[in-house]
C-alpha positions, 0 to 999 in steps of 0.5 A: 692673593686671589683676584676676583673679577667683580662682574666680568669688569674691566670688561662689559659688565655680566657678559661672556665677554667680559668673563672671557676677558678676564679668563685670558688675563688669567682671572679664575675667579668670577663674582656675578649677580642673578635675576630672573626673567619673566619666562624663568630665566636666570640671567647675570645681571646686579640690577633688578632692570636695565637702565644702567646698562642700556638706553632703555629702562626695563624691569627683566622680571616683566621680560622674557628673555628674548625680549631683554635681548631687544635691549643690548648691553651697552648698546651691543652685546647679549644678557648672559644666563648663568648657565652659559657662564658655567657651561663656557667656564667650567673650571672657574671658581663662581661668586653667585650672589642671589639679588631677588626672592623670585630667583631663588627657587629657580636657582636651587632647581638649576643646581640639582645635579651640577657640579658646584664644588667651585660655586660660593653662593651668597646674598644680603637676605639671610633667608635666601642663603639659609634656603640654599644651606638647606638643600644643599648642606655642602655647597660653599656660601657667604655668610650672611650680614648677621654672620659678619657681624656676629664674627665681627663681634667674636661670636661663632653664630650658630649657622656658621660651619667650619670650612662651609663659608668665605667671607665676602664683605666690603672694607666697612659698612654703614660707618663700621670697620669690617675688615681687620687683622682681629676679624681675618684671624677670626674667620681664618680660625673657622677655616672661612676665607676673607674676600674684600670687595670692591678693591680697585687700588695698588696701596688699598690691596697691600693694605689689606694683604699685610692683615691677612685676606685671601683676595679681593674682589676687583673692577680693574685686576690688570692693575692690582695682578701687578702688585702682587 
C-alpha cells in the first residue's frame, strides 16, 4: 500500500518542509497543487489566494512572487515554486494537479526536457489534462471526472491508455459510490493504479485495502504507516 502525503501534511501544507518532513518518515510520494503567480511563476499551493494559509487575503495571480513571500505561511515559512519541489526531491514520485487555466502553459513550458517519469499530472478540467496528454504522449496522468465515470460505468473512454493513467479519486462523489472492488478491478484490467484521497484513518485504509487499491493519499501517514 503506497502512502501519498496529501500536500506535504501533517507538515506545513505545500512547503519544502513540510515534503521534507514527509521524506524522512519515509514518504516517496507527494500530491500537490500549482497556481501561478503574476510574474509567472509556478507555485505550490491548492488555493487560488492566501486566506487559508496566512493572515492576509491575497489572490497569487495579482502577486509577483517575491510579493507572496510578504505573506508567510502560517506566519513563517516561504511559498514554494514547483521547481524547487522537484529540484530538492529528485527521486519522488509527484502528484501534480493543475488548479487554474493560466498555469497550464507555463507548466507544459516548464516540463520540456525534464525528467518526468516519476510525475503523474492531473486536475477536474478535462481540457487541461487533454492539453498535457497532448504534448506529452507519454507523461503519466489521472483521469479525468468523466473518465472515472465512464470506469465507473465499465466503459473504457476512448482517451483512456493502457498503462498511461492512475486513478486519483475520492471514496464518492456528489453522493455516488466511487471506489469499489468492481471499480478497482476494472482499472487494474487497463493496468491503471487506484489512489483514494483524502484517507486519514487506520479502519478506512484496511477497508480500502481489502478491494484492492494501490494507496492513498493522506494528511496524517505516521498514522496509517502503522497499519500497514
Amino acid at each position: 500500500m503506497i502512502i501519498w502525503t496529501h500536500r506535504g501534511n501533517p507538515g506545513v501544507e505545500n512547503t519544502l518542509e513540510g515534503f521534507k518532513q514527509a521524506w524522512g518518515a519515509g514518504i516517496r510520494h507527494f500530491e500537490t497543487d500549482i497556481h501561478l503567480t503574476k510574474d509567472g511563476v509556478i507555485v505550490l499551493s491548492h488555493d487560488p489566494d492566501t486566506s487559508r494559509l496566512s493572515t492576509s487575503s491575497q489572490l497569487i495571480n495579482e502577486l509577483t512572487f517575491d510579493e507572496l513571500q510578504q505573506f508567510p505561511v502560517e506566519g513563517s515559512h516561504s511559498w514554494a515554486r514547483l521547481e524547487d519541489l522537484i529540484d530538492a526531491f529528485p527521486e519522488a514520485h509527484i502528484s501534480i494537479d493543475l488548479k487554474c487555466d493560466e498555469v497550464v502553459i507555463p507548466f507544459t513550458e516548464f516540463a520540456k526536457g525534464k525528467n518526468y517519469s516519476r510525475w503523474v499530472v492531473g486536475s477536474f478540467s478535462t481540457s487541461r489534462v487533454q492539453h498535457i496528454r497532448n504534448h506529452f504522449p507519454d507523461l503519466l496522468t489521472a483521469l479525468t471526472p468523466r473518465e472515472v465515470l465512464f470506469m465507473l460505468l465499465g466503459i473504457k473512454h476512448s482517451g483512456i491508455k493502457d498503462g498511461l493513467h492512475y486513478a486519483m479519486v475520492p471514496p464518492t462523489m456528489k453522493g455516488i459510490r466511487i471506489v469499489t472492488k468492481r471499480f478497482v478491478k476494472r482499472c487494474h484490467k487497463f493496468n491503471i493504479k487506484v489512489f483514494v484521497w483524502t484517507i486519514n484513518s487506520k479502519d478506512e485504509l484496511r477497508k480500502l485495502s481489502k478491494i484492492g487499491v494501490d494507496g492513498v493519499v493522506s494528511d496524517v501517514f505516521p498514522h496509517l504507516l502503522e497499519a500497514k
